[in-house]
N, C-alpha and C positions, 0 to 999 in steps of 0.2 A: 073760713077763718078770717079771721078783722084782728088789726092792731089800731085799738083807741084809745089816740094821743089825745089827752088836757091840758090845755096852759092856761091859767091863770090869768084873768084879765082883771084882776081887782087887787088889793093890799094882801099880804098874807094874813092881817089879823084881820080882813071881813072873810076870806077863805078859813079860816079857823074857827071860825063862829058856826061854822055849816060842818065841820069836818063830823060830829056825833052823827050825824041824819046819812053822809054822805057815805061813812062805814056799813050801818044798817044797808044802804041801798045797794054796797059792795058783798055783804054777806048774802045779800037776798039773789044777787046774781050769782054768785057760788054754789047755795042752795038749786037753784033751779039749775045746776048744771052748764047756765049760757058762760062762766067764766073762768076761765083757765090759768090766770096767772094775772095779778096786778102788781104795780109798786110807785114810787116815785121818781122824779126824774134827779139829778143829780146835775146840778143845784135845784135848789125843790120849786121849780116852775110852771109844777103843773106833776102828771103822769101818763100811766100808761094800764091798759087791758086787753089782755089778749082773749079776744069771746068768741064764738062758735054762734052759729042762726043763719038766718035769712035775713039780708039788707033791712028789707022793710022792718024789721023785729029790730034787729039792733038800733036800728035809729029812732022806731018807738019806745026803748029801753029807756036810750040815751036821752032822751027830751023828759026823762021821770026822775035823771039825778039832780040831787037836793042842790049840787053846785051850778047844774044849766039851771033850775026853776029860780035858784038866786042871783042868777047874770054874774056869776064870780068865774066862770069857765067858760074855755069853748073847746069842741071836740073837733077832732078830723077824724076820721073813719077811711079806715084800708081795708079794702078786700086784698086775701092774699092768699096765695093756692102754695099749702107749704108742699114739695117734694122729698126732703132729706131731712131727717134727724139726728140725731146723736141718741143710742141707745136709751131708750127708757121714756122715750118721749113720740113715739110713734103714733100716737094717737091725738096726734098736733095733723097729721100730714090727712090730706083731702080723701 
């Protein structure tokens, strides 16, 4: 499991100009299963995805978002071994 954090290294209106392409490339990872949950950060800084893969994979994912190809973000990437959930979410955990 990976928690991948985005912050915003650019204006929010050169990040808004990308957000149509960056939605596509959110759904397409939902589609193929690699992601489990996104949203924004609060205050809107950037965000967050929580995706399932192999390192290699995620990081070749993540160099395909419309917001890294436009230099408007940058990612961090956590590996993380969940062991406990809260009901209904168990299939978060390794």
């Amino acid at each position: 499991m990976f928690i991948l954090t985005l912050t915003y290294i650019a204006p929010l209106e050169e990040v808004d100009r990308h957000v149509p392409a960056h939605m596509d490339w959110i759904k397409a990872g939902y589609a193929s299963g690699t992601f489990l949950a996104s949203g924004r950060k609060v205050p809107r800084t950037g965000g967050f995805i929580l995706a399932k893969g192999d390192r290699a994979g995620i990081e070749a994912l993540v160099a395909t978002d419309p917001f890294m190809v436009a230099g408007v973000t940058t990612y961090d990437i956590t590996e993380v071994a969940v062991a406990f959930t809260a009901p209904g979410l168990e299939q978060l955990k390794v």
